[in-house]
N, C-alpha and C positions, 0 to 999 in steps of 0.2 A: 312570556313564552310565545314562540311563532306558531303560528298555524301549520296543524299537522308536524309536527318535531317530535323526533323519536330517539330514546334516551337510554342508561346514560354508558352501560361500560363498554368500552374497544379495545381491541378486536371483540365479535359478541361471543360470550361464555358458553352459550351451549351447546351441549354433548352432539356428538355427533349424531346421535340416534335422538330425535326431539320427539319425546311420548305422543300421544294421540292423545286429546283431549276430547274428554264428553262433552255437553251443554251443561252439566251440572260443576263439574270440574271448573270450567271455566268460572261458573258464577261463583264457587265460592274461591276460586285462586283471584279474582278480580281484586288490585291492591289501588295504590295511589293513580291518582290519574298524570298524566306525566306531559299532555295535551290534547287544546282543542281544536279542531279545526273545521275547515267547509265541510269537509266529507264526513265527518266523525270525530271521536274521542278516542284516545289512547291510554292504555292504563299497562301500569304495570302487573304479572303475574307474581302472587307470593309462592317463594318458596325456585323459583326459575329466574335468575337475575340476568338472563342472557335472552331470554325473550319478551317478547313486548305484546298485546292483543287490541289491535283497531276495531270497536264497537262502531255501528253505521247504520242509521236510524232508515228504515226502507218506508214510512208513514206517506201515503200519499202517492204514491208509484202506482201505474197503470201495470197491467198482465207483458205487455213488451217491454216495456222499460226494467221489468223484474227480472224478465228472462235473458234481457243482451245483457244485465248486469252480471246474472249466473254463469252465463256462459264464457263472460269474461275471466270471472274468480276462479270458475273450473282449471282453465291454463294455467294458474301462476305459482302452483306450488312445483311444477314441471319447469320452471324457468331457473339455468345455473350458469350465472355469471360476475364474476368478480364486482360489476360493476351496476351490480343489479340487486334490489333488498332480498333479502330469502324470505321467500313465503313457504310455511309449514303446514297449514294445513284451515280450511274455511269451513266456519259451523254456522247454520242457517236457522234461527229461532223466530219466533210467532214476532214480525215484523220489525228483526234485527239481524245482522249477521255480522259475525265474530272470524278477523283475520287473523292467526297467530302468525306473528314475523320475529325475526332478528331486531337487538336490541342496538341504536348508537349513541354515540357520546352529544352528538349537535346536527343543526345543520348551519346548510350554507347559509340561510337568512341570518344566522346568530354571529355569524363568523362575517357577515357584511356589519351587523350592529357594532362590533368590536372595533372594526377599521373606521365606523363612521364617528363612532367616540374618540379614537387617536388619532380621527382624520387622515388617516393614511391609508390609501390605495390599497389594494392586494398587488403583490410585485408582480411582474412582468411572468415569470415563471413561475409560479402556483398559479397565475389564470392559464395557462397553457398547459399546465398539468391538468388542473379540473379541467379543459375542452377537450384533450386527448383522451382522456377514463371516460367522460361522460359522452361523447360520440364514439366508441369502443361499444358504449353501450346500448346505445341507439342502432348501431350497426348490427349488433347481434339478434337484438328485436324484429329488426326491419327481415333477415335471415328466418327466423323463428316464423316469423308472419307466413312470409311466402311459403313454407315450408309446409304449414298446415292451416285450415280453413277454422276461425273461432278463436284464434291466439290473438292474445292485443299487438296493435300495431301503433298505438300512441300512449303518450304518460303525461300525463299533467306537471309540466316542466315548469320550474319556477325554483325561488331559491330554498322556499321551504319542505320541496321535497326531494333536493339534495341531501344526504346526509352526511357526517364528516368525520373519520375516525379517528380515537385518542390521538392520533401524530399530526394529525390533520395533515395526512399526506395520502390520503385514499377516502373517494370518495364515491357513493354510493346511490342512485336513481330509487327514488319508491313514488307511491300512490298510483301505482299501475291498475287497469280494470276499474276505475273508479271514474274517471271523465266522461260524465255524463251529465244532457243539459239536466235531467233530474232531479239530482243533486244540487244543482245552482242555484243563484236567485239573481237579480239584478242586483243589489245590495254586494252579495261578495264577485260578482264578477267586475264591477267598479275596482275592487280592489289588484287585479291582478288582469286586466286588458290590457297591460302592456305589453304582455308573455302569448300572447294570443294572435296568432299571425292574421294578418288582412285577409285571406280568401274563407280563414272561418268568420272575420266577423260580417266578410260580405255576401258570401256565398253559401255559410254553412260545407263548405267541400273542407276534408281534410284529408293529409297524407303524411310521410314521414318529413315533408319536408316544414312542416307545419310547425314540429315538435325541433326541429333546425332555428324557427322562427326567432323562439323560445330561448334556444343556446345562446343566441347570437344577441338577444336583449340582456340575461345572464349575463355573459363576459361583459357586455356595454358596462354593466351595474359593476363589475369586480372593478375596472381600470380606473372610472370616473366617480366611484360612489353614489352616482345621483341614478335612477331608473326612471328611462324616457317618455318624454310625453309627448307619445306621436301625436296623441290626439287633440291636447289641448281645448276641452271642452268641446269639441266639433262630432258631428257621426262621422264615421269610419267614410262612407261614401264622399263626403265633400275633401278628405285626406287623403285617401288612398287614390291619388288621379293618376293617368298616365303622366311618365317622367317623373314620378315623385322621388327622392332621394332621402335620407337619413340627414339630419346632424351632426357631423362626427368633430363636430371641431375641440371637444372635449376629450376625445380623447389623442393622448401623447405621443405614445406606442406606434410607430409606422405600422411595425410587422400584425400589429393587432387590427390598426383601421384596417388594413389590408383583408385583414380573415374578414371583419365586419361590414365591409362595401360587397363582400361577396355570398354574408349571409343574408343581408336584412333589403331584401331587394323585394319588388313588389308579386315578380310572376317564381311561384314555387317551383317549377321546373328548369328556371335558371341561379335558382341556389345551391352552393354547395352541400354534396351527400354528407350523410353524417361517415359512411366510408372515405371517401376521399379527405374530408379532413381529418381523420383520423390518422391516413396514412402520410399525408401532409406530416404531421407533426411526429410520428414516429421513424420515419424512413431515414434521418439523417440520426449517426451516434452524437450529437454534439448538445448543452444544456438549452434549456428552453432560451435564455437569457441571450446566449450567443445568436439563437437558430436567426433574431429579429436583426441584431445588426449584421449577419452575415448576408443576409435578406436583403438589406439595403445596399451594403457594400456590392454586391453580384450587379444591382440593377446598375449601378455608379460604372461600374467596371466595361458591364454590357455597353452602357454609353460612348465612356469611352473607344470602345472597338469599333461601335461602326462609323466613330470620328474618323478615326484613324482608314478604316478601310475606305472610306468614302474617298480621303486625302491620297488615299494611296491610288483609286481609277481616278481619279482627277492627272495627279503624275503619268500616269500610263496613257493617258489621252493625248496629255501634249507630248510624250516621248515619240508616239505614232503619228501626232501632226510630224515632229522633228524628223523622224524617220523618212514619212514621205515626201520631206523637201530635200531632206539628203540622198535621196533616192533620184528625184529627180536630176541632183545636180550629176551625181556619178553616171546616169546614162548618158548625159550632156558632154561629160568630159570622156568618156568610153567613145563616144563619135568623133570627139576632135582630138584624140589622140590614139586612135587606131593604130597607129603604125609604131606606137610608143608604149608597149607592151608593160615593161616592167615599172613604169611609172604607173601604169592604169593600175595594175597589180598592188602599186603602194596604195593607190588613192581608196582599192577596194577594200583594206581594211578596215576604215569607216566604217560603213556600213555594220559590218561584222562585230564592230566595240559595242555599236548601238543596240543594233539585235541580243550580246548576249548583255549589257546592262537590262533590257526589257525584259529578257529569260529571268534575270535576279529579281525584278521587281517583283516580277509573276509569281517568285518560288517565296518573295516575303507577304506577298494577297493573301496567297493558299495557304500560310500560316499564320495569319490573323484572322484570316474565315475561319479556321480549324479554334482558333481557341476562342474564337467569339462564339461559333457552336458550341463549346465546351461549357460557356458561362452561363450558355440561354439555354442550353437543356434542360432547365429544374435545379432545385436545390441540393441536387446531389455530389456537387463537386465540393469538394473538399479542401480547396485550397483557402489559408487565410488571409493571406496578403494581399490584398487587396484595398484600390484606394490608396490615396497619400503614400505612394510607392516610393517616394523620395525621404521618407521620414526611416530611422533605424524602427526596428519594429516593435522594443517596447514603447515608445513613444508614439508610435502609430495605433497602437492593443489600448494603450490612455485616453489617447485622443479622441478614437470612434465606442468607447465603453465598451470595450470588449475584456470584461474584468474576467472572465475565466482565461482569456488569452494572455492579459498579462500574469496572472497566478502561476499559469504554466512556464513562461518567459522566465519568471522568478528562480520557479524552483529547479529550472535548467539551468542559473547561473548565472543568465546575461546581464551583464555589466549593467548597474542601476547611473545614475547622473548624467549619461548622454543627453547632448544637448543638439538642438535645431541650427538656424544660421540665425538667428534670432537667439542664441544663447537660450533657451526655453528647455526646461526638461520635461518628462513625462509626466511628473508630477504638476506643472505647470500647465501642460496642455491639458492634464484632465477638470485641474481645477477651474480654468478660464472657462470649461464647457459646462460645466457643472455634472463631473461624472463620478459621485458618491464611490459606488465600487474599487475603481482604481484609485482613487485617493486612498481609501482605505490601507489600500495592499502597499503603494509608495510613500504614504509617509514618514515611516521613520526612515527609508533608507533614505530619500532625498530632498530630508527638510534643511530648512537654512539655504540651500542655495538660493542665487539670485541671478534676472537674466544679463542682458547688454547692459538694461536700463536700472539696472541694480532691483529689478523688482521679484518679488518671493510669489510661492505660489498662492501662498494667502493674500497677499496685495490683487493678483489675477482673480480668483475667487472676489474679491471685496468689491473690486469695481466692478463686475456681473452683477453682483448681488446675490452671490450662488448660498443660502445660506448655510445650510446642513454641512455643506466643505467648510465655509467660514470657521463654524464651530467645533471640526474634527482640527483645523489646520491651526487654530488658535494656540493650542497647549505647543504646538511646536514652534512658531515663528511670531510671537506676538513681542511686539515694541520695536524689530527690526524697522530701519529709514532707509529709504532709493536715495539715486547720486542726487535729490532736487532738495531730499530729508525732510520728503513726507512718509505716512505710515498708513497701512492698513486703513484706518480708521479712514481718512481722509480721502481718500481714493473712494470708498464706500459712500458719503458722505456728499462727494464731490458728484458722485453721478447718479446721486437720487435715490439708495437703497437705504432706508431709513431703519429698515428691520433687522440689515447684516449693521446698521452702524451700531445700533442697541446695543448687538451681542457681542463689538468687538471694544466699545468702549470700556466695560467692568475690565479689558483687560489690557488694555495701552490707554488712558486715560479714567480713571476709577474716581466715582462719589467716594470722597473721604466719609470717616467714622461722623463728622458734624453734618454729614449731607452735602456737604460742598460737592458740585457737580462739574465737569468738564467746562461745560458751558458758563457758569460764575466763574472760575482763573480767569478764562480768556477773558473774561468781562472785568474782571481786577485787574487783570493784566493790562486792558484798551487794545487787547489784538483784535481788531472789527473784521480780520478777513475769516480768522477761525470762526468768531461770534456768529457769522452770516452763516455760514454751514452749519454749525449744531445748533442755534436755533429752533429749527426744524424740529429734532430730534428729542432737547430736553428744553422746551419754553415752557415756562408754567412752575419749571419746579422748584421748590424751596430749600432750604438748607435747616439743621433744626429748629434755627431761630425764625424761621418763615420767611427770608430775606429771599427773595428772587435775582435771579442773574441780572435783570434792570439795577435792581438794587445795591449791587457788587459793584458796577460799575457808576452808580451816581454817588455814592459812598467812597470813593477812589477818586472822584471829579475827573472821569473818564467824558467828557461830553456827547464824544463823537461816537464812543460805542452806546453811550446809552441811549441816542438818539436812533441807533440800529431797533436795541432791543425794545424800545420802548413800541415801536410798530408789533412787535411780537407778545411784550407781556404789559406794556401799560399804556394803551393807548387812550387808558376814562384817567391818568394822570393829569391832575389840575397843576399850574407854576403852585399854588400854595403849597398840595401834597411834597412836590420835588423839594421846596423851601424846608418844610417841615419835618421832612424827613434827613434831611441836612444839616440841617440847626442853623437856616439863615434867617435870621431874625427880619432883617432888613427887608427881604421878599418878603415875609409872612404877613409885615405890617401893609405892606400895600397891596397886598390880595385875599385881605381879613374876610370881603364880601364873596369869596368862594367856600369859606368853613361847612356850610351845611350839603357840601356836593359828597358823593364818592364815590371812589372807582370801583371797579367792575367785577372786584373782590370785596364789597360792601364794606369799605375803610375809606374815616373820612380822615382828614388834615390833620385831627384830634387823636386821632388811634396811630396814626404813622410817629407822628411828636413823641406818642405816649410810649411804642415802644423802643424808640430809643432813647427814652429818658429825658428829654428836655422841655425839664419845669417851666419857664421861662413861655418856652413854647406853648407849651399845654394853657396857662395862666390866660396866655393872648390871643388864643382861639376860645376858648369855656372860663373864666375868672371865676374867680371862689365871689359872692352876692356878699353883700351888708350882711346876710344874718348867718353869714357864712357858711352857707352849704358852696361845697366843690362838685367840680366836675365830676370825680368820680359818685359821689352821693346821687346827684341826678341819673348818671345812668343805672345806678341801681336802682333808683326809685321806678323805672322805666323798662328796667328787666334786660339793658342792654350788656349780656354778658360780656361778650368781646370786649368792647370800650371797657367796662369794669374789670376784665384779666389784663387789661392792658395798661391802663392807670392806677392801679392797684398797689405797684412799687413805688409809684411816685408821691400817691395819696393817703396810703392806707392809713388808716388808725387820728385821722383828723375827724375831730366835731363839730356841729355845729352850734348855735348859743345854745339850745335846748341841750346839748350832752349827746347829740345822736349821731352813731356813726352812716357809714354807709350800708353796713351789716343790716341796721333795724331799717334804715327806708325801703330796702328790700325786702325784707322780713314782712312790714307795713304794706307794702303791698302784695303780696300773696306773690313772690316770682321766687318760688323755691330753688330754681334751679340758683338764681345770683346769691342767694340768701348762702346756700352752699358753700357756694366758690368760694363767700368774707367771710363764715364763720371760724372761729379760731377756739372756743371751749365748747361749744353748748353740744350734747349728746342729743342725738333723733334716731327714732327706728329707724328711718327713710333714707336709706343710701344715697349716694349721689346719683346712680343706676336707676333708684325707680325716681327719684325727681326728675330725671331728662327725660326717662320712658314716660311720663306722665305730661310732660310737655313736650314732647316729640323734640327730640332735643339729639339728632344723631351722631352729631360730634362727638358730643359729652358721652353718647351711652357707646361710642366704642372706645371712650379710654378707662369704660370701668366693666369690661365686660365680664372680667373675673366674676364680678358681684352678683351672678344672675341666678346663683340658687340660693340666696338670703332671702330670710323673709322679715316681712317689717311685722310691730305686732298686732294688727289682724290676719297674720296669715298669710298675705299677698306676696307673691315675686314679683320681680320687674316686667316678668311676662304677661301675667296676667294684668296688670295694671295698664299697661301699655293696649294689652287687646281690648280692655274694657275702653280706653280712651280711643278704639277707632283707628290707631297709628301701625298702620299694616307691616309699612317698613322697619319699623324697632321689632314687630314682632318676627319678621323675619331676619334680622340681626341675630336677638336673640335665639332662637331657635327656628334654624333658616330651612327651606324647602330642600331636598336635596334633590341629584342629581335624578334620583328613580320617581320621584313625584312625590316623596313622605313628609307630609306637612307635619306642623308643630300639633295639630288636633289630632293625626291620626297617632302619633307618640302618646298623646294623652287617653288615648281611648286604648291603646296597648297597657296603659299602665293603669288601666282605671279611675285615672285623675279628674274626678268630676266636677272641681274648680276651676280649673285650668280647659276641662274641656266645656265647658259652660261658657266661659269669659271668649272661648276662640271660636267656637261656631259661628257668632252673626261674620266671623271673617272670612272662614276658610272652610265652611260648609259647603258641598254639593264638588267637590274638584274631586277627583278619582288619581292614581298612580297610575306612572309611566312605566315604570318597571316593573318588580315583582318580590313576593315578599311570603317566605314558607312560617307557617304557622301550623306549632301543633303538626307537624306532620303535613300540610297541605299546603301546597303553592296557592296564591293569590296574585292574579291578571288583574292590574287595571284597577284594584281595590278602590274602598271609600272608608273612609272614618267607620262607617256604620259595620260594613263588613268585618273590619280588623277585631271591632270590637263583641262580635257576631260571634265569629270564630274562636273567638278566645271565651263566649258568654260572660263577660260583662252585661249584666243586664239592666244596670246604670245609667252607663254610658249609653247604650242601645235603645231604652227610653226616650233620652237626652236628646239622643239623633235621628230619632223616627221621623219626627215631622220635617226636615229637613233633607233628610237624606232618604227614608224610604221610597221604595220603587225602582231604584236606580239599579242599573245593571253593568256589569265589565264586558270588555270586550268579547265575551264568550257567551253574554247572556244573562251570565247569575246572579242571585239577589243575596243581600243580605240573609233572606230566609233560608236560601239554597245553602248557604255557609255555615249558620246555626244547626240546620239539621243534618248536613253534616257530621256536624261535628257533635250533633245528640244534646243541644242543649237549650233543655225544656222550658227557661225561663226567656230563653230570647225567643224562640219560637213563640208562643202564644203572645209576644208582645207584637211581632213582625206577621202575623197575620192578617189582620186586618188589611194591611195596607199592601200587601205582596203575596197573599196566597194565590191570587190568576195570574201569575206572572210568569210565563212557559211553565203550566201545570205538569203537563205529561214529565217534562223534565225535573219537576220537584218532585213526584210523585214516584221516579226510576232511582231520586236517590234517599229515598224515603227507604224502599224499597232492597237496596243494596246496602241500607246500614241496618235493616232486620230487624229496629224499634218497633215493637206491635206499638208501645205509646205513640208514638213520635206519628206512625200512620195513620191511627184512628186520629189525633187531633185534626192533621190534614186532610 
């Protein structure tokens, strides 16, 4: 759980009228705790499921620091806005105080955890929504401030004091009144100096535009998932210099680096208000998503114009050079034909044509000036045409991703399949650009077409590399060939997008059911021009018989393609191997003195022969001795499993003079695992599962993984056998860490399996969870083995882990002890004593306290 997170139902349930709570009322409504954080702990009230109560330890606080803290909380049950937490009412106890608030479903830190798991951004328009609500709310505050003397004027801004409603479409500012250095320690302000604008960490000065700082790091975190490290180990002083800039290269978003060149700026008096961007983003009716490319489009347009106007006084300068030579000449011709009236008459119409073409041009300036001001006014014009003014305009709403524009274009009617002078449709220009949205909306009406060049929009998409198009465009144009009668694939392929060729091969070129791969036909085939392109893509892979695409084509006596692939997949190929794997006899004999080499897949000359069956071969690399042991005998005696599964159909069931197969030299020598692979009747506890776990044997133990809850008969699983042998990786096969941090021990200590957690401690003791894990009623941050099994009292298990794991604490501080007593159970307690009872007493000692065991507190 995040720091400071406040839980769980939306909109919050209560009543409009929220009771008055005593100091005793609270203590005994105090329920789960729901989180921790810097400032405090939050718990739930029983019996109130729409409010929440922040507990806030005051221990150590000077006479002012107590007072600007009081006189903060005084204001905030007076504070009413949508975009603000509601506070109900603040109770003051012998060096605690108790905030009753509004309860939410998450915050914003949990809702960046979500996108950082799917690795996907928050869109363009939910971070534009959260900046409009959240400076709406900062706007009202900064109001609030001014307005009366003792109101907070700043909030501790950060994701975790976001909060985020069931829709997660309203979102909500808390931890107000509580930002204070008091509160802090250097320890958690490590954590969260990113949110902390430069004039506090240099000056200690703060204002509202501080808490601007803060938004403007926020949005950084929605667009790019990553939060900035302005500081990269350095002090604030050696970073914070004149001229300093941001790194915005990260983010995508024009319309967004734009808001964030103009918050995260060094001097706070030239950052934007949190009014102004508020009204920024509310002042036009149009969706967040549009507001950004129309943003763009305006500036494109704006350029345009003053191109143009500029071309247009350029025109007007030389019409008035032209003017005044025409000028000249008519007064010239007016003196030398004085007496020639009606000709000077004619000649002065000149003049006159000139004059009023420059009146025209004049009247075409003053309406390019008029609508260049139109553009440059602000974002409040309203027109969308803009840009690419030559294109029809659903193909223009594709092109620039303006998918609400084409949505609306749709459902007016306009004609879908238009095409460019390039034959290109809308569907085409959005895919080339890689614009998700309008793909979307045009696919089914304008799939299959194709442009001049006979190419589709997924072929456009492929050569980008656009892939999320590739894979919407797939189901509709996949196998289609251009006038050249290449495909999708190859275009992808051809200009280096190895991840759209992935996704487009399973469906214009598919590994058949044996494994056959794209890359092996063309290599059967001896096509070396496709071979050089997927290469790339599928080298390395095999078929079910483990046959490599080298091997497709030296099997086919393709020369010239295998001499491609073999720079790709066989480059530790000896002539013997290539012989041997052929069944050329004739090479094999004269490159006998390379048998003991092998390639780079640990197969020598012997093992390539063997799996394609030729005796002959195998005989003249390894030969069966006078006393007639075989090849395959030796490598069982030797434990060489490979060679053994691999000579095995050629060899099997030969003895030698003694009567002994290969089964018994293996057996004879203790290599359980080969003894396995030959045996044909003999019954063993010992799976083939724990024989590989036993000999770290990973191959083997994932083709028997079924077998992993058999026990042989002492008892043993493969897991355990495997952690006793030290072999980390099997144990993590078998019962693998998962995504939240729960190892295979702390499983065992949930279930009280004291064999198994015995056998995995010297492995997997002392690691803690990354996630989180409700027990009994109680969340658990950051657990350990010892904890889980705490909570649950196991006092076994708890024994088992003390010396390894006691002392240890989770992100919030708690011991094992803390978890036992808890949860009231007397047998881990007095075992966890020793070793953890001064371990943040005061805090064992408040939840000693809150669980009302007279035992449970005399023992402590």
């Amino acid at each position: 759980m995040t720091n400071d997170d406040h839980h769980t139902t939306s909109p919050p349930a209560a009543a409009p009228t929220t009771p008055r709570f005593t100091l005793g009322d609270l203590h005994e409504r105090l329920d789960g705790v729901l989180s921790e954080g810097i400032t405090g702990t939050v718990y739930s009230l029983r019996g109130y499921p729409g409010l929440a109560v922040k507990e806030v330890l005051l221990d150590g606080l000077d006479r002012s620091s107590l007072n600007a803290i009081r006189l903060e909380l005084a204001a905030l049950p007076g504070l009413s806005h949508p975009g603000i937490l509601r506070y109900h009412q603040v109770v003051e106890d012998e060096g605690l105080i108790y905030i009753v608030t509004d309860r939410h479903d998450k915050t914003l830190e949990r809702l960046l955890t979500e996108h950082r798991r799917r690795k996907s951004p928050v869109s363009v328009a939910v971070t534009l929504s959260i900046a409009r609500q959240v400076t709406a709310a900062l706007a009202y505050l900064r109001g609030v401030s001014d307005a009366g003397a003792g109101r907070p004027v700043r909030c501790d801004l950060r994701p975790a004091n976001v909060l985020v409603s069931g829709d997660s479409e309203h979102f909500v500012i808390a931890g107000l009144g509580l930002y204070r250095d008091a509160l802090w320690s250097g320890s958690t302000l490590l954590g969260i100096v990113a949110y902390v604008a430069p004039e506090v960490l240099l000056r200690n000065e703060t204002s509202p535009a501080s808490d601007m700082w803060g938004l403007g790091v926020i949005l950084y975190e929605l667009v790019t998932l990553r939060r900035p490290n302005f500081l990269e180990g350095r002090e604030p002083r050696e970073v914070f210099v004149d001229g300093w800039r941001p790194d915005l290269s990260a983010v995508a978003d024009g319309f967004v680096k734009g808001i964030l060149e103009r918050i995260l700026v060094l001097e706070p008096e030239k950052r934007l208000t949190a009014r102004e961007l508020c009204e920024m983003l509310t002042t036009l009716d149009v969706s967040a998503d549009e507001l950004g490319h129309r943003y763009v489009a305006l500036e494109g347009r704006c350029s345009s114009l003053k191109a143009a106007l500029n071309s247009a006084n350029a025109r007007i300068a030389l019409l008035e050079d032209e003017l005044k030579i025409k000028s000249d000449r008519i007064v010239a011709l007016e003196e030398a034909f004085e007496n020639r009236p009606s000709e000077a008459n004619t000649l002065g119409q000149e003049p006159r044509i000139k004059l009023t073409r420059i009146d025209a041009l004049e009247d075409q300036v003053k309406t390019l000036t008029d609508k260049f001001a139109q553009f440059s006014g602000g974002t409040n014009a309203r027109d969308t045409q803009t840009g690419l003014l030559l294109l029809p305009r659903l193909i223009h709403a594709a092109h620039t991703n303006s998918t609400e524009a084409v949505r609306v274009l749709l459902e007016e009617g306009t004609r879908t399949g238009q095409r460019d002078e390039q034959g290109m449709t809308g569907l085409m220009h959005a895919a080339r650009q890689g614009h998700l949205g309008p793909v979307k909306l045009l696919a089914e009406k304008e799939k299959g077409l194709q442009d001049r060049n006979g190419w589709t929009a997924l072929m456009h998409a492929a050569q980008k590399g656009s892939l999320e198009v590739v894979k919407i465009l797939l189901e509709h144009e996949k196998g289609v060939e251009d006038d050249q009668n290449h495909n999708a694939l190859y275009y992808a392929l051809k200009n280096g997008h190895p991840e759209a060729a992935k996704v487009i091969i399973p469906h214009e070129d598919p590994t058949d059911e044996d494994g056959v791969t794209a890359l092996m036909r063309a290599a059967a085939k001896g096509d070396a021009g496709m071979v050089e392109l997927l290469a790339p893509v599928q080298k390395g892979l095999k078929d079910k018989n483990g046959n490599t695409a080298f091997m497709h084509a030296l099997r086919n006596k393709h020369r010239d393609t295998a001499v491609v692939l073999g720079r790709h997949e066989a480059p530790s190929w000896t002539p013997l191997m290539c012989a041997s794997f052929t069944g050329d006899i004739e090479t094999v004999r004269r490159h006998l003195s390379e048998r003991d080499r092998k390639n780079s897949d640990g197969e020598t000359a012997l093992m390539l022969a063997a799996r394609e069956g030729y005796k002959e071969i195998i005989e003249l690399l390894d030969p069966t001795d006078e006393d007639g042991v075989t090849a395959l005998m030796r490598a069982a005696g030797r434990g060489d499993t490979k060679t053994v599964e691999l000579l095995i159909l050629a060899q099997r069931g030969m003895k030698d003079k003694d009567g002994d197969t290969a089964f018994v030299y293996a057996l004879k020598n203790k290599h359980i695992d080969t003894a396995m692979l030959l045996q044909r009747y003999e019954t063993h506890s010992w799976t083939p599962l724990m024989c590989a776990a036993l000999a770290g044997d990973i191959e083997v133990v994932n083709k028997h993984l079924l077998d992993k809850d058999k026990r042989n008969s002492e008892g043993d699983t493969a897991l355990i056998i495997a952690a006793r042998a030290g072999h980390e990786d099997i144990v993590e096969l078998l019962d693998p860490t998962n995504e939240d941090g729960v190892t295979a021990l702390m499983r065992a200590a949930d279930r009280n399996d004291l064999a198994t957690a015995r056998a995995l401690a010297p492995l997997q003791a002392g690691r803690r969870m990354s996630g989180d894990v409700t027990i009994n009623g109680w969340t658990i941050y950051s657990g350990t083995a010892l904890m889980r099994a705490a909570v649950r009292g196991h006092s076994d298990c708890v024994k088992l882990l003390l010396e390894k794991e006691g002392g240890m604490q989770n992100g919030y501080g708690w011991t094992a002890l803390m978890w036992a007593t808890q949860s009231s159970h007397l047998d881990c307690i007095r075992l966890l004593l020793e070793k953890e009872r001064d371990i943040n007493r005061i805090q064992l000692l408040n939840i000693a306290r809150r669980n009302g065991n007279r035992e449970i507190i005399a023992i402590l």
